[in-house]
N, C-alpha and C positions, 0 to 999 in steps of 0.2 A: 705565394701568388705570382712567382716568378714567371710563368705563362697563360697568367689568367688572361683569357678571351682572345688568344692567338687561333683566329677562327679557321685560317688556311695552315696552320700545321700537322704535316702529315707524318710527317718520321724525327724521331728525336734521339741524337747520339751523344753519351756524354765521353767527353774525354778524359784523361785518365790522371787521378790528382789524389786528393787522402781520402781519408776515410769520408762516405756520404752516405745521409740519411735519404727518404723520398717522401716527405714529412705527411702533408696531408691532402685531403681532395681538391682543394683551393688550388693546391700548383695545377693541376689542367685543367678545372675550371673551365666549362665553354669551349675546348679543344676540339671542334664537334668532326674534326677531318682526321684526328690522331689514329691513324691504322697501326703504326710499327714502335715498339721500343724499345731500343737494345743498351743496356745495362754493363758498363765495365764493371772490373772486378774491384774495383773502389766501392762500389755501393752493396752495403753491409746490413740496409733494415729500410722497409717499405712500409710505412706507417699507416694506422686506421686512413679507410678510406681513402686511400692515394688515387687509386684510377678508377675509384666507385663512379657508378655510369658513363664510363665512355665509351657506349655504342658504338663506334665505328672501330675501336681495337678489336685487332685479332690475332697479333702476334707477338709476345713478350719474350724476350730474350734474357733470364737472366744470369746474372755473373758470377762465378763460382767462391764469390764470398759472401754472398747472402745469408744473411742470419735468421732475420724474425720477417715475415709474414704477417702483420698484424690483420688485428678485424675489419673485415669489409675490405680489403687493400685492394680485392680485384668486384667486388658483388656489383652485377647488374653491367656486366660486361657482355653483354648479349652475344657481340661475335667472335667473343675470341674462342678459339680453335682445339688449342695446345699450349701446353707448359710443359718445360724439365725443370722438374727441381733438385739444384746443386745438392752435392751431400753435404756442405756448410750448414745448411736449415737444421736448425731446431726449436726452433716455433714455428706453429702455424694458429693465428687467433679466429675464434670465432668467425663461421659466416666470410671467409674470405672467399671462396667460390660462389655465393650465392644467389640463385637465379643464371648464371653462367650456360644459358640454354643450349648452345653450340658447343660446348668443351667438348671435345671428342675425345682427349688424350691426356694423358697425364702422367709424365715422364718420371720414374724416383731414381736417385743414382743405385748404383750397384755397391755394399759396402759390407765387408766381411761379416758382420752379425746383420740380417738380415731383419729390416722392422716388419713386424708381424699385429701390432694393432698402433691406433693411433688415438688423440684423445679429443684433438676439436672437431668444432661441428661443420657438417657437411651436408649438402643436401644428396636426397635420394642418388639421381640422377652421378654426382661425382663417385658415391660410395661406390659404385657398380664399375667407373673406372679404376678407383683401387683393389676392389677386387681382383680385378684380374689383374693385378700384381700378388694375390696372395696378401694383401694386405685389408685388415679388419679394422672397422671404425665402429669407436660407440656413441657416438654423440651423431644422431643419421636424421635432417629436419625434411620433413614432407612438402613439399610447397608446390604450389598449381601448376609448374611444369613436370610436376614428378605426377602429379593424379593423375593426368590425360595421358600420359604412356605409361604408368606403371598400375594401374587399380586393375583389379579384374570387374568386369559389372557379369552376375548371374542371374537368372528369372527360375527363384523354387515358388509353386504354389501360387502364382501371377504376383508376388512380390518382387521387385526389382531389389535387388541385392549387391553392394556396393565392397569389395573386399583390397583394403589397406596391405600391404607386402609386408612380412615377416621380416624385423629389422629396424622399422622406423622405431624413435624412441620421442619424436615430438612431431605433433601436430601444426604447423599453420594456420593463422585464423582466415589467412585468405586462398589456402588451397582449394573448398568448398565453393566459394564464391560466385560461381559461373554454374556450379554443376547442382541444378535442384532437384528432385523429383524422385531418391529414393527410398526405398521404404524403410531399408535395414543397412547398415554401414556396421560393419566387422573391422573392428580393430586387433590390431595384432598384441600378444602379450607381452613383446617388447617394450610398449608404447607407455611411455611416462607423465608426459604432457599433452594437453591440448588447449586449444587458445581460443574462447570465447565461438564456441560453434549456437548456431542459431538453433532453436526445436524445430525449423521447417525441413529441416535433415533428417526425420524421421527418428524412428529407433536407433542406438547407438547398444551394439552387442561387442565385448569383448570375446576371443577366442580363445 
């Protein structure tokens, strides 16, 4: 809680000392002006939830001895931008990019065998940025920013028709949320899980 409720911080440098953890969400806590944070090469592992909800981040910097990524370590960062991740990483835990609605980019180093699938979970919207690195994810979660730009909506037969993208392998209970009124929702046969969906979502057809 070393900067809990530092309401006017807006950039955070650390200096350069042993090895550091970035333990949990409690350290920025309330940071509610934190835009920038740049990362020496000391700090080694970004623990659950570190910078979960900091809204006004948008630019992470980190250090090329970064190890582990844990869960949630960036989810619900709404404006961050971009990331490079060092070729140090080898964890990334669950749900670290999550809701990330702005992520535009997402940097992987260049390293003689080239990673070609990956195994934590991501939402739609990141998969599509590793893609275009050539890289394949299986663990791919659907969530309400991924429905309103990536669903196709079709009308067969004056049915409204609801079609989920080839890939997902879980559902959201809250991707639905907002969106009622169709008749037929097409899931793909990727799709593994789904999380407590309502009968007012009509029929549920697998493809």
């Amino acid at each position: 809680m070393c900067f809990f409720n530092c309401r006017t911080l807006s950039s955070v440098q650390v200096i350069k000392t042993g090895r550091v953890n970035i333990n949990s969400k409690c350290t920025f806590s309330n940071c509610c002006l934190l835009k920038e944070f740049e990362m020496p090469n000391c700090v080694t592992s970004i623990e659950n939830e570190a910078f979960e909800q900091r809204s006004s981040l948008s630019k992470i910097i980190l250090g090329n001895r970064v190890e582990c990524l844990k869960d949630l370590c960036f989810a619900n960062c709404i404006n961050l931008e971009e990331i490079s991740l060092p070729k140090t990483v080898t964890y990334i835990g669950n749900y670290t990019f999550l809701n990330c609605v702005n992520l535009q980019r997402i940097y992987l180093p260049k390293k003689r065998e080239q990673v070609y699938e990956i195994d934590f979970t991501v939402s739609f919207d990141v998969f599509q940025m590793f893609l275009k690195n050539g890289v394949q994810c299986k663990n791919i979660y659907f969530v309400e920013s991924d429905f309103k730009k990536y669903t196709r909506i079709v009308i067969e037969n004056n049915q409204k028709i609801c079609e989920i993208p080839e890939g997902v392998s879980h559902l959201s209970k809250q991707c639905l949320r907002r969106y009622h009124g169709y008749d037929i929702i097409h899931f793909p046969q990727s799709l593994k899980r789904v999380e407590n969906l309502s009968s007012k979502f009509g029929i549920m057809v697998y493809q």
